[in-house]
C-alpha positions in Angstrom: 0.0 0.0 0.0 1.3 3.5 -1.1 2.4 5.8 2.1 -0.6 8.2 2.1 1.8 11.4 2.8 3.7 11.2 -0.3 1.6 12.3 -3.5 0.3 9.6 -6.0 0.2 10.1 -9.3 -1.5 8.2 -12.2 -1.5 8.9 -16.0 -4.3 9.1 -17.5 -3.5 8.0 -21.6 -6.6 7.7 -23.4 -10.5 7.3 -23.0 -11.8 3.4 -22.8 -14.3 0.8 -22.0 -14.7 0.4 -18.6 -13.9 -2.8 -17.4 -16.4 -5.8 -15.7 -14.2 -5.8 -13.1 -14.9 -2.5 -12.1 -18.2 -2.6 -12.5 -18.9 -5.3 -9.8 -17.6 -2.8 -7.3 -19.7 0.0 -8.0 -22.8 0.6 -5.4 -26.5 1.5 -6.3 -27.0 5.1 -7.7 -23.2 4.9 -9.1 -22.8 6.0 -12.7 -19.6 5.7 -15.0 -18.9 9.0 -16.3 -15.6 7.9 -17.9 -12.7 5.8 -17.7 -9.1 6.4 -19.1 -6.4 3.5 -20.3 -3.5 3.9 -17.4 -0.1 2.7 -18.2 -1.1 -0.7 -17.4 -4.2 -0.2 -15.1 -7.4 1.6 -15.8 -9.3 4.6 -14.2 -12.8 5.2 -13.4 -15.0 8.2 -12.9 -18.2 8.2 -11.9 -20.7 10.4 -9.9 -19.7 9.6 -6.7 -15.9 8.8 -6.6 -12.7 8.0 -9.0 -11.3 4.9 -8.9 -7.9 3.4 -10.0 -7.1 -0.2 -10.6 -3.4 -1.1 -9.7 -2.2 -4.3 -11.2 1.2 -5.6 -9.3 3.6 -7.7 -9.8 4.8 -9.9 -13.2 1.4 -11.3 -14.5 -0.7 -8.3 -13.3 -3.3 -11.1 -11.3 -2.7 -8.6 -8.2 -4.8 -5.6 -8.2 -5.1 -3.1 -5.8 -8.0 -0.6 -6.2 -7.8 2.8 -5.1 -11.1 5.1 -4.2 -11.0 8.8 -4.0 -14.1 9.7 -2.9 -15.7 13.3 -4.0 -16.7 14.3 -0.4 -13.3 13.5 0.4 -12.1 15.9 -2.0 -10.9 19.7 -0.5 -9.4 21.3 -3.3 -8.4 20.5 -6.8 -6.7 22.4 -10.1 -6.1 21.8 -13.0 -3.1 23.1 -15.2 -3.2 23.1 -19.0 -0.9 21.8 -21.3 1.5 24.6 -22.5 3.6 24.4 -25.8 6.8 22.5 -24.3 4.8 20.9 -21.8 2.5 18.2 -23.9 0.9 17.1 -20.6 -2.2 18.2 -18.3 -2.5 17.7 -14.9 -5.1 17.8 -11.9 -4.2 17.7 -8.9 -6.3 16.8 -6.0 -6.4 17.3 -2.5 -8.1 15.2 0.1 -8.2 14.2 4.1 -5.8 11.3 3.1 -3.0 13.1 1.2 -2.3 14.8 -2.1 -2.9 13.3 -5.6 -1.6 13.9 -9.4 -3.7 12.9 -12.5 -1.1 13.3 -15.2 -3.2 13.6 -18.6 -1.6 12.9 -21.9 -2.1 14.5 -25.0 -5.3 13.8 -26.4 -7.3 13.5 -22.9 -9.8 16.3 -22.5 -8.5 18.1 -19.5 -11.7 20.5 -19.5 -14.2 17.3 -19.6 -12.2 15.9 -16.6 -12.3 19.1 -14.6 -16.1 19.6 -15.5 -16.8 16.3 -13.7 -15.2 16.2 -11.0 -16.2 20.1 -10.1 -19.9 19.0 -10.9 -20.0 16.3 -8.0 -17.5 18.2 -5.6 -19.4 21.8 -5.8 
């Protein structure tokens, strides 16, 4: 398990389908809004939390699943990408530490920061 102090980051590649494993987790009234490909994991938004798959190890079998709750959410921003910087980034900040969403090129930073301002506002 990650030490909560330090700040986690993921990156976010590329919109996909969300996965059946995911799915099983999600509680009544929870909506996907949109998931992103991770560099081998994937990450799931939906109206009440985002959540991030993290395989381990060689064949990936472990999985450790990560829940950032909206309510748990105190502050967030969001930064652009600029001309020599290709990537976005939002960071959040919650009761249990600090955390980076790194967006690549080609991830719609404003559709991201619409969302989770919608269910954290």
């Amino acid at each position: 398990m990650a030490n909560a102090n330090e700040i986690m980051n993921w990156t976010f590649i590329s919109e996909t389908e969300v996965p059946n494993d995911v799915t099983d987790i999600l509680i009544d009234g929870e909506e996907v809004e949109v998931a992103y490909k991770t560099i081998r994991d994937v990450a799931v938004v939906t109206n009440k939390r985002i959540i991030v798959a993290d395989k381990q190890g060689i064949t990936g079998k472990k999985v450790e699943v990560y829940t950032i709750p909206f309510k748990s959410i105190n502050m967030y921003s969001s930064e652009n990408a600029g001309t020599i910087d290709f990537n976005s980034e939002i960071q959040l900040w919650t009761r249990a530490g600090n955390f980076k969403l790194n967006l690549k090129k080609g991830v719609d930073i404003r559709k991201l920061d619409k969302i989770i301002g919608s269910h954290i506002l």
